[in-house]
MARBA-3410 file (N, C-alpha, C, O; in Angstrom, 1 decimal):
186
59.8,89.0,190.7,58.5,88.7,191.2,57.7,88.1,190.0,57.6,88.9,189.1 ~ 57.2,87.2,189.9,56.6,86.3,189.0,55.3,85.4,189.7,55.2,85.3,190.9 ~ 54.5,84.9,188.9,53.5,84.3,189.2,52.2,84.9,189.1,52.2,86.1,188.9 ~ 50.7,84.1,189.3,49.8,84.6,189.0,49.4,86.1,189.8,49.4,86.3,191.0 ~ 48.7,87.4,188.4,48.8,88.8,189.2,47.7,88.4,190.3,47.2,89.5,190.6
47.0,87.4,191.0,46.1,87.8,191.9,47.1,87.4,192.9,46.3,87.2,193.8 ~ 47.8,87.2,193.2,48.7,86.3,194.3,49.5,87.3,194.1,50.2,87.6,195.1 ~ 49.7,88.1,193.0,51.0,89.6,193.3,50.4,90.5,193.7,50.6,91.0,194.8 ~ 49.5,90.8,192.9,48.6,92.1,193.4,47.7,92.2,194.3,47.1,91.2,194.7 ~ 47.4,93.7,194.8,46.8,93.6,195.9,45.5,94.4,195.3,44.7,95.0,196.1
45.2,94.3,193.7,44.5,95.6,193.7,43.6,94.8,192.8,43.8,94.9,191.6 ~ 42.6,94.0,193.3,41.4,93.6,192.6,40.5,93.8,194.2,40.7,93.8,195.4 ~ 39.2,94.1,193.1,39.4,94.5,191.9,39.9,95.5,191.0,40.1,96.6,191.5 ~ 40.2,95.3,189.8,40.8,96.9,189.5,40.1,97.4,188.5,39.8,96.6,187.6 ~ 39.8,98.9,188.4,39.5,99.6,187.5,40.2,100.4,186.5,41.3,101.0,186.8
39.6,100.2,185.4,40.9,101.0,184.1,39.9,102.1,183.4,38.8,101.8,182.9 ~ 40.2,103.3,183.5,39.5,104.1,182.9,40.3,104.2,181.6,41.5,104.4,181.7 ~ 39.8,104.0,180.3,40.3,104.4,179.0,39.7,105.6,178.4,38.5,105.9,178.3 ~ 40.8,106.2,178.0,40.2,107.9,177.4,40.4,108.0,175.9,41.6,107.8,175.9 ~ 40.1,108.2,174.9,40.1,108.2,173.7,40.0,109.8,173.4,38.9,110.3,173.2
41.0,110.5,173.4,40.8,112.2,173.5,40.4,113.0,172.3,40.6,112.5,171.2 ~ 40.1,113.8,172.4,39.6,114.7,171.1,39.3,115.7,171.9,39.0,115.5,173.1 ~ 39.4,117.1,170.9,38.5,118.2,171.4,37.3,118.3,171.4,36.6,118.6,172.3 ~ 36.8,118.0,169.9,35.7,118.1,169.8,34.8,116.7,170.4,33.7,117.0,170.9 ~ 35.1,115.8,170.5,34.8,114.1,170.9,36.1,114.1,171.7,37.3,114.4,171.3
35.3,113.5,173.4,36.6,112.5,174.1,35.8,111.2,174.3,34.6,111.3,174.5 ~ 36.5,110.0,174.1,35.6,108.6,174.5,35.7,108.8,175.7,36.4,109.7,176.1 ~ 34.9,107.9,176.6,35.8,107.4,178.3,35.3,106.6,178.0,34.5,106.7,177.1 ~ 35.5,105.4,178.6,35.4,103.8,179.3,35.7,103.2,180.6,36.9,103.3,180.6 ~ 35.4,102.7,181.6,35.9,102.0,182.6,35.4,100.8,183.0,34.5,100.6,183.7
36.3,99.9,182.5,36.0,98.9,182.9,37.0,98.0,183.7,38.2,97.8,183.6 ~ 35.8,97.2,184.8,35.8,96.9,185.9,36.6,95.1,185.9,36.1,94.1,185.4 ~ 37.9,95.0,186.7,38.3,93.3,186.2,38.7,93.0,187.4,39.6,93.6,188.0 ~ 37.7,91.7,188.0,37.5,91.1,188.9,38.5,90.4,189.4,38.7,90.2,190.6 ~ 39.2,89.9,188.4,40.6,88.9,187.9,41.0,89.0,186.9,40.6,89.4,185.8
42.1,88.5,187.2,43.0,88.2,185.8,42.5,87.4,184.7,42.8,87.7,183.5 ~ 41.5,86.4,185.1,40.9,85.7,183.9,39.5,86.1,183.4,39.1,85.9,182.3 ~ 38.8,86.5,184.3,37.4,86.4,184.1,37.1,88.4,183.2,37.5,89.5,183.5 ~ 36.1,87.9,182.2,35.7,88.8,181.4,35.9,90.5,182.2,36.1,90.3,183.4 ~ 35.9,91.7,182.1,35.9,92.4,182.5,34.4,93.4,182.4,34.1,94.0,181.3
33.7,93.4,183.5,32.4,94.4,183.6,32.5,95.8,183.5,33.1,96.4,184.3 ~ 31.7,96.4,181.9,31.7,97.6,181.8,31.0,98.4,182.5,29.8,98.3,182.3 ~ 31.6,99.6,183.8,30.8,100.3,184.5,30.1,101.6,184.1,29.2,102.2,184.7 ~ 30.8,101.9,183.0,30.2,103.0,181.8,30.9,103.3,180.9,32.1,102.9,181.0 ~ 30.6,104.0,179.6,31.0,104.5,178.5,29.9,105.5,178.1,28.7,105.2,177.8
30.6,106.7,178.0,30.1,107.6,177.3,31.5,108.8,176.6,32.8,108.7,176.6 ~ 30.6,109.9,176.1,31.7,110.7,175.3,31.2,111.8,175.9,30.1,111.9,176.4 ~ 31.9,112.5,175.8,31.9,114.4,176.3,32.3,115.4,175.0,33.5,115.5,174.8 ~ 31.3,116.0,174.1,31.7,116.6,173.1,31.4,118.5,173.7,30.6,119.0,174.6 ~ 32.3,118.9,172.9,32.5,120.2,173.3,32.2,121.4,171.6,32.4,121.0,170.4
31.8,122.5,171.8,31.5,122.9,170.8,32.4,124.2,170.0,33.0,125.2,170.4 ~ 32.3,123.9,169.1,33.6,124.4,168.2,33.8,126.0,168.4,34.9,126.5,168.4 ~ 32.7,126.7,168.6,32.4,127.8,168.6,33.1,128.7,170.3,33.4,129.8,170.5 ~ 33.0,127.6,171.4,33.1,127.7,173.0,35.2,128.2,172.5,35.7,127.9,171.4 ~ 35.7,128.8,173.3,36.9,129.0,173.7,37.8,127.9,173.6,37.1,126.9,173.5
39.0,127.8,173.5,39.9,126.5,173.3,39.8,126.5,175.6,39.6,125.6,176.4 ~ 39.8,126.9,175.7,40.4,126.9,177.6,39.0,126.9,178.0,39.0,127.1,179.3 ~ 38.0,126.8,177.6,35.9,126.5,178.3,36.1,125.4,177.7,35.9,124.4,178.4 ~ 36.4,125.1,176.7,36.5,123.6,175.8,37.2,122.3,176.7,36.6,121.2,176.9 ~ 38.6,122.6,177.2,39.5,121.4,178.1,39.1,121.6,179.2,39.3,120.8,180.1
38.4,123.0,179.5,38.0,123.0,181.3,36.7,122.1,181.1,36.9,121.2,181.9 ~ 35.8,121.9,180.7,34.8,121.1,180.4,35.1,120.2,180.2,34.0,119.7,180.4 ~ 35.8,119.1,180.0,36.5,118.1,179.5,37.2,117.6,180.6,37.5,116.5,180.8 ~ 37.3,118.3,181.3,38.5,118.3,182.8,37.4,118.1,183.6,37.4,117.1,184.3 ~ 36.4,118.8,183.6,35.6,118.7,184.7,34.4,117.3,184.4,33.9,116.7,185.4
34.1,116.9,183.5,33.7,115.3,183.1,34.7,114.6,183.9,34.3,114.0,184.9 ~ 36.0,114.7,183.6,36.4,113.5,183.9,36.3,113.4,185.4,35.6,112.6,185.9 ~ 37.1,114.2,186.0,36.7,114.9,187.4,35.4,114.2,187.6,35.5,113.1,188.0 ~ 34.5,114.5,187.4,33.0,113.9,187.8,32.9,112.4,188.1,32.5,111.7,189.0 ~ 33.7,111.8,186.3,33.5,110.1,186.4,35.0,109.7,187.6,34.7,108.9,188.5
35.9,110.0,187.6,36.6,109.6,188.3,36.0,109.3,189.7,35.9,108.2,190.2 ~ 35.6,110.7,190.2,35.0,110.2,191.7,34.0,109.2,191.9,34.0,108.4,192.9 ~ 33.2,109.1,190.8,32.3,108.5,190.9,31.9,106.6,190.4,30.8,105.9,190.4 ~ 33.5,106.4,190.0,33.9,105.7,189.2,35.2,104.8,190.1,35.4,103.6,190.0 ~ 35.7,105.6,190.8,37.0,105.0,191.1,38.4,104.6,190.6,39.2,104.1,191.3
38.7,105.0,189.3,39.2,104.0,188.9,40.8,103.4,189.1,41.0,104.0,190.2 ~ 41.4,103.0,189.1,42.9,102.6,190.1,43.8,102.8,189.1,45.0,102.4,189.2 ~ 43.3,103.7,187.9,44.2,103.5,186.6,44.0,104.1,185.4,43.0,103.5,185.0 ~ 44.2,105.1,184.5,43.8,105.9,183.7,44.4,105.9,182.9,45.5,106.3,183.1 ~ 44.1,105.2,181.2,45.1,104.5,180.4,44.5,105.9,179.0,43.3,106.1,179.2
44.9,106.6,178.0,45.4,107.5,177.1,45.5,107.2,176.2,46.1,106.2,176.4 ~ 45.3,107.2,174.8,45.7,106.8,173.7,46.6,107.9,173.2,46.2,109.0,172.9 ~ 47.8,107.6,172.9,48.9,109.0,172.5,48.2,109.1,170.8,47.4,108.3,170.4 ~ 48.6,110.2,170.0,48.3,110.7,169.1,49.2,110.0,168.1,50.4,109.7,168.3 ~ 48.3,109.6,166.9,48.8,109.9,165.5,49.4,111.1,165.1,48.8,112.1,165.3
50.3,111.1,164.6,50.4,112.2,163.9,50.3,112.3,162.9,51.2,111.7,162.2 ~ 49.4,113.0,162.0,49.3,113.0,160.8,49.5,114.5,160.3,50.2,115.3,161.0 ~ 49.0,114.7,159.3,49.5,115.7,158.6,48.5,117.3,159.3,48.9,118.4,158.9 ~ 47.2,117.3,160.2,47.1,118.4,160.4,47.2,118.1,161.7,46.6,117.4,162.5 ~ 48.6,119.3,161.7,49.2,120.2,163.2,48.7,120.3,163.8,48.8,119.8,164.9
47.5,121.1,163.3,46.0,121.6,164.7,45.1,121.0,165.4,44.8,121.3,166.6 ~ 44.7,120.0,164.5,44.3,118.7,164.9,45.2,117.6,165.8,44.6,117.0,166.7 ~ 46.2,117.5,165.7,47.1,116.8,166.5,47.6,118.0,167.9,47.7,117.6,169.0 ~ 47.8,119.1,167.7,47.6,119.6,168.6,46.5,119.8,170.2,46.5,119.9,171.5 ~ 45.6,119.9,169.2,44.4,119.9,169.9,43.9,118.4,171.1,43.4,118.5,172.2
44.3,117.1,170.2,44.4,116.3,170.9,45.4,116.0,172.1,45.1,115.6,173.2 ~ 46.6,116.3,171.6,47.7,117.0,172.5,47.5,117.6,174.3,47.9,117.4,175.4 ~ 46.7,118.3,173.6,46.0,119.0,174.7,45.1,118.5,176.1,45.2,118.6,177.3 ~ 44.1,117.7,175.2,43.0,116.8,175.5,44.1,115.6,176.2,44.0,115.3,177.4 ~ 45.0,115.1,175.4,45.2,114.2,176.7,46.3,114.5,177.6,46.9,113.6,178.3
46.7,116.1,177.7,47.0,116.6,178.9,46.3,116.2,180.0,46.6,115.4,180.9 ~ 45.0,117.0,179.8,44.2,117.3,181.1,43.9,116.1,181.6,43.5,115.9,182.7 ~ 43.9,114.8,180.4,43.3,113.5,181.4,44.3,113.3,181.7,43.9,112.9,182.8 ~ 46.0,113.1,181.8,46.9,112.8,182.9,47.2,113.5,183.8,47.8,113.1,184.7 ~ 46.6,115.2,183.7,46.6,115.9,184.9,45.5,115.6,185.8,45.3,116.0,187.0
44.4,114.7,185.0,43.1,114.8,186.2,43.9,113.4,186.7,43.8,113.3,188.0 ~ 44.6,112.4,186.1,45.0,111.5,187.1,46.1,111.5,187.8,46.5,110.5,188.4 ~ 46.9,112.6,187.7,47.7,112.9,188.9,47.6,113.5,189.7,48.4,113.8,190.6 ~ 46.4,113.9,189.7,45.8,114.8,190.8,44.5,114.1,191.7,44.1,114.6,192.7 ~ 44.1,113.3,191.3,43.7,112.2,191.7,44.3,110.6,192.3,43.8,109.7,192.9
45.6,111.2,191.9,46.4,110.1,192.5,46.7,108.3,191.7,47.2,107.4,192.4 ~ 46.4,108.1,190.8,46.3,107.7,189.8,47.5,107.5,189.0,48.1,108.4,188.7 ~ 47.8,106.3,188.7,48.2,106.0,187.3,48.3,106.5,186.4,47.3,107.1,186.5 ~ 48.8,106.8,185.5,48.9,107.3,184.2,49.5,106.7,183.0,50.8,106.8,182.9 ~ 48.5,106.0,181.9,49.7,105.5,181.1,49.6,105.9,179.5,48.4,105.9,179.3
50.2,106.1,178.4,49.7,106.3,177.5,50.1,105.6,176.5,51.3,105.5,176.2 ~ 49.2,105.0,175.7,49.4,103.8,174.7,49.3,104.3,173.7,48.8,105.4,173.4 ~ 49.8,103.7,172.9,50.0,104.0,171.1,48.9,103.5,170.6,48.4,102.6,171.1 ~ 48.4,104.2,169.6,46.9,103.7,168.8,47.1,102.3,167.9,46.3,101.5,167.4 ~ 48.6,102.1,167.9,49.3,100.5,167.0,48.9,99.2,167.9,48.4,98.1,167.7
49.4,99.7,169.0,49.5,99.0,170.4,47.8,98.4,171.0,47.3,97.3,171.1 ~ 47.5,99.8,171.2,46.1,98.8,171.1,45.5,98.1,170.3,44.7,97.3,171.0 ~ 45.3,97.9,169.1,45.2,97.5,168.0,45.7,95.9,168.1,45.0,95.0,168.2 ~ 47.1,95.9,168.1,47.8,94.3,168.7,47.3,94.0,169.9,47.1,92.8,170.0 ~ 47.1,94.6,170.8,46.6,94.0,171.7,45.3,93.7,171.7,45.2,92.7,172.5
44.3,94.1,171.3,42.9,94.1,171.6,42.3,92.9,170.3,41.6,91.9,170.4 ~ 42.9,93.5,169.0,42.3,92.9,167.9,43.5,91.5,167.2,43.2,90.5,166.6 ~ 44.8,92.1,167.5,46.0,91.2,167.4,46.4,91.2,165.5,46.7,90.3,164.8 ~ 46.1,92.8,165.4,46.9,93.3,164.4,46.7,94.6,164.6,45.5,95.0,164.7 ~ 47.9,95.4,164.6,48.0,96.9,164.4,47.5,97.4,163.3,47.3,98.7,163.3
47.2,96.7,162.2,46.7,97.4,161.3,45.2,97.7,160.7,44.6,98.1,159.7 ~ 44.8,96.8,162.6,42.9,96.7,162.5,41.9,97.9,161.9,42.5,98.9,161.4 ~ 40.9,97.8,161.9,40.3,99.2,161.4,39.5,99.5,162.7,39.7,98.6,163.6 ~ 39.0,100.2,163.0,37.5,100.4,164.0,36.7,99.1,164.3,36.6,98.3,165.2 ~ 36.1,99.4,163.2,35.1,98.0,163.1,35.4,96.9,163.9,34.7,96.3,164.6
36.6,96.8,163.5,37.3,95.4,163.7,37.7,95.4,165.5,37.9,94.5,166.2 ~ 37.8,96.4,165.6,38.6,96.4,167.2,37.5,96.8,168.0,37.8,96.9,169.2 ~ 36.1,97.1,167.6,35.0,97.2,168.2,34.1,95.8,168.1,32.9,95.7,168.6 ~ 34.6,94.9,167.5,33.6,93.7,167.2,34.7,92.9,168.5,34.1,92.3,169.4 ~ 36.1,93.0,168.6,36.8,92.2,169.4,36.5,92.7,170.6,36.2,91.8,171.5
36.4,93.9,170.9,35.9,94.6,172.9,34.7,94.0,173.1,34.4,93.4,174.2 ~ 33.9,94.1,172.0,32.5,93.4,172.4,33.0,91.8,172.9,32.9,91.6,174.1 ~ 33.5,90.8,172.2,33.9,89.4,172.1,34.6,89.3,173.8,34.4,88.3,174.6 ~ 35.9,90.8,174.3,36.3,90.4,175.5,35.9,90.9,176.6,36.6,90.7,177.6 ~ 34.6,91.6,176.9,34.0,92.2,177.7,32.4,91.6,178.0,31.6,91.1,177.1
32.1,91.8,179.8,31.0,91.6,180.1,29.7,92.6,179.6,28.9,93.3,180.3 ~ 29.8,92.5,177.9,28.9,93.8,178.0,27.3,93.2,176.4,28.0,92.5,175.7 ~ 26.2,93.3,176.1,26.0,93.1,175.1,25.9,93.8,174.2,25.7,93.4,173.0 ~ 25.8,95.1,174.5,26.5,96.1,173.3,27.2,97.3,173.5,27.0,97.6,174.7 ~ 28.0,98.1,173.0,28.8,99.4,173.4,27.8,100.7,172.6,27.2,100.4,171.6
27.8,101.7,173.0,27.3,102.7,172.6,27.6,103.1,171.0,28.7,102.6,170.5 ~ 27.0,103.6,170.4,27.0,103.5,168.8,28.6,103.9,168.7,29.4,103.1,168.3 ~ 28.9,105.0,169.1,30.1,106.3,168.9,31.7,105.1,168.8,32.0,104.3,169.6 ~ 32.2,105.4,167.8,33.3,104.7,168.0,34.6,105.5,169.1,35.4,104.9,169.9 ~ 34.5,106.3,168.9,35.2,107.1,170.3,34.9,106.0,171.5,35.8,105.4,172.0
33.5,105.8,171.9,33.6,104.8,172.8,34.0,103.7,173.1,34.3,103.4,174.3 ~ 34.2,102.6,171.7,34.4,101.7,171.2,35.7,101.5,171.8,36.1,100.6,172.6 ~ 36.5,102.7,171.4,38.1,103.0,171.5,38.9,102.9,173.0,39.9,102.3,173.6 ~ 37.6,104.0,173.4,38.2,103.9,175.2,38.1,102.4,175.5,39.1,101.9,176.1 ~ 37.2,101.8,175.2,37.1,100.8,175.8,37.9,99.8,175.4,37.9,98.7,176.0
38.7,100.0,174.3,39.8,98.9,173.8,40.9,99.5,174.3,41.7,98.7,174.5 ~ 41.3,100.7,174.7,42.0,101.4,175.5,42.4,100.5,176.8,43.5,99.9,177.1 ~ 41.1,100.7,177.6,41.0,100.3,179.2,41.8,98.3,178.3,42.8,98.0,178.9 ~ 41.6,97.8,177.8,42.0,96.7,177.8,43.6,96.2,177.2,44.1,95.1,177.5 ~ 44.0,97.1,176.5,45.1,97.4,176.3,45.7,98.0,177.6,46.8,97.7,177.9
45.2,98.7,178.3,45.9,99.4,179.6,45.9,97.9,180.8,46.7,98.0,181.8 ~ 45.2,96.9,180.7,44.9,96.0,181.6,46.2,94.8,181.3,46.9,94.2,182.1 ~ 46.3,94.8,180.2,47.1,93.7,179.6,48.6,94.1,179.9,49.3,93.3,180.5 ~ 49.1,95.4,179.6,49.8,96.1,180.1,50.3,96.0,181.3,51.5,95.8,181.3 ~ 49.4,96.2,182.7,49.7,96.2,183.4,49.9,94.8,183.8,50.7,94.3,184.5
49.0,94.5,183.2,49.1,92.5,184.2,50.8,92.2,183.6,51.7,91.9,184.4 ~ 51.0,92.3,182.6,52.7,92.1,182.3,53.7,92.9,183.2,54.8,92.3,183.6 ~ 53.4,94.2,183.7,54.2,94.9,184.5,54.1,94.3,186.1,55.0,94.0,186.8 ~ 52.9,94.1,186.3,52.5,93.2,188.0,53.6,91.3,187.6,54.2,90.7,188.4 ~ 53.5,91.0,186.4,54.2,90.0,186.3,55.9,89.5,186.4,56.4,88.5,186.7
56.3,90.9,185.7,57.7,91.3,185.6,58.2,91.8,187.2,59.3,91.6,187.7 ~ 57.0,92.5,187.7,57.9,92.8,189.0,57.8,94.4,188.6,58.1,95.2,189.4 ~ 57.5,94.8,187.6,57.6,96.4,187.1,56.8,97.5,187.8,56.5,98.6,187.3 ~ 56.2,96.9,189.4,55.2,97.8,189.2,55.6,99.2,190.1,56.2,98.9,191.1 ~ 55.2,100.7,189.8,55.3,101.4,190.3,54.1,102.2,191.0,52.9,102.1,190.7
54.7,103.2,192.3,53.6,103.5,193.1,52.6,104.5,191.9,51.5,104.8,192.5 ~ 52.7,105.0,190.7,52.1,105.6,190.1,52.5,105.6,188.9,52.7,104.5,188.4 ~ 52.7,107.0,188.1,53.1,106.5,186.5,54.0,105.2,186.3,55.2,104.9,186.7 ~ 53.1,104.3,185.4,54.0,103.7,184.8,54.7,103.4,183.7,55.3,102.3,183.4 ~ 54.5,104.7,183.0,55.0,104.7,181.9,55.4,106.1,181.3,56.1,106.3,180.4
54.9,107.3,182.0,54.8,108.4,181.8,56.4,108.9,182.7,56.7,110.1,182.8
END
C-alpha cells in the first residue's frame, strides 16, 4: 500500500497526544493534523506536577487521572511516549518507568494507540540531529506548528516534539502499508 497518507488513511483529521513523563513533571501535548502537509494546530499543552512529599501510588493515580481528563476531552487517535534515558540514577529512571506506564495503560484503555519513541529519535526527527539540546528542539516545534508560542516549561516543549515525531512515524507506517488496529510499536 503506497501513496499519498490522505488517499490511505481514513483518519484525518488526526490527533497525537505526546507525553513527556516524569514523576515529579509530566509534559502533554496534542496536536491536531489536518493533513499530511499542512502545519499541525496545537489543541493544548500543559504539564501535571505532583508533589514529592504525596505517596508514589496518589502521585501516578494523579497523573492517570489528568490524562484520563485530557484524553476525553481531547480525543486523541494516538498517544506517542518518550521511552527513558537511562542514566546513572536507578530511581530516577525508574520512576519515569512508571509514569510512562500509566500513559500506555490510559491508552489502552481508551482504545488508543500506543507508541514509544526514543528521546534520539525525536531529536532526528523534529530538529534533524539526535544530538540537539532543548533549546534547539523547542525553536524547531515552534518553526513546525500552528502555534506562536509554547508554554515556558520545556517538559512541554518535548511533548510537543513528541506528538510530531509520533506523526512522522506514523505517516511512514500508513505509507508502508504497516498499519495496525492499535499498538504500533509496543
Amino acid at each position: 500500500m503506497s501513496g499519498d497518507p490522505q488517499t490511505v488513511s481514513s483518519e484525518w483529521p488526526m490527533r497525537i497526544m505526546g507525553i513527556d513523563p516524569g514523576l515529579s513533571v509530566t509534559g502533554y501535548s496534542i496536536l491536531e493534523f489536518l493533513s499530511s502537509t499542512d502545519k499541525p494546530n496545537l489543541l493544548t499543552a500543559d504539564k501535571i506536577t505532583t508533589d514529592s512529599k504525596t505517596p508514589l501510588g496518589a502521585r501516578l493515580g494523579e497523573i492517570h487521572q489528568v490524562l484520563e481528563l485530557v484524553i476525553k476531552e481531547f480525543a486523541p487517535t494516538e498517544i506517542a511516549v518518550e521511552s527513558q534515558f537511562l542514566g546513572k540514577n536507578v530511581k530516577s529512571a525508574m520512576s519515569v518507568s512508571q509514569v510512562k506506564a500509566i500513559s500506555l495503560l490510559a491508552a489502552f484503555q481508551n482504545g488508543l494507540r500506543g507508541r514509544e519513541i526514543s528521546p534520539r529519535e525525536v531529536k532526528e526527527i523534529v530538529a534533524g540531529w539526535g544530538g540537539a539540546d532543548k533549546e534547539q528542539v523547542r525553536a524547531m516545534v515552534l518553526a513546525q506548528i500552528n502555534a506562536v508560542s509554547l508554554p515556558a516549561s520545556l517538559d512541554i516543549s518535548d511533548a510537543t516534539a513528541i506528538c510530531l515525531a509520533a506523526f512522522s512515524l506514523r505517516r511512514f507506517d500508513i505509507l508502508m502499508g504497516m498499519e495496525t488496529s492499535h499498538d504500533s510499536s509496543i
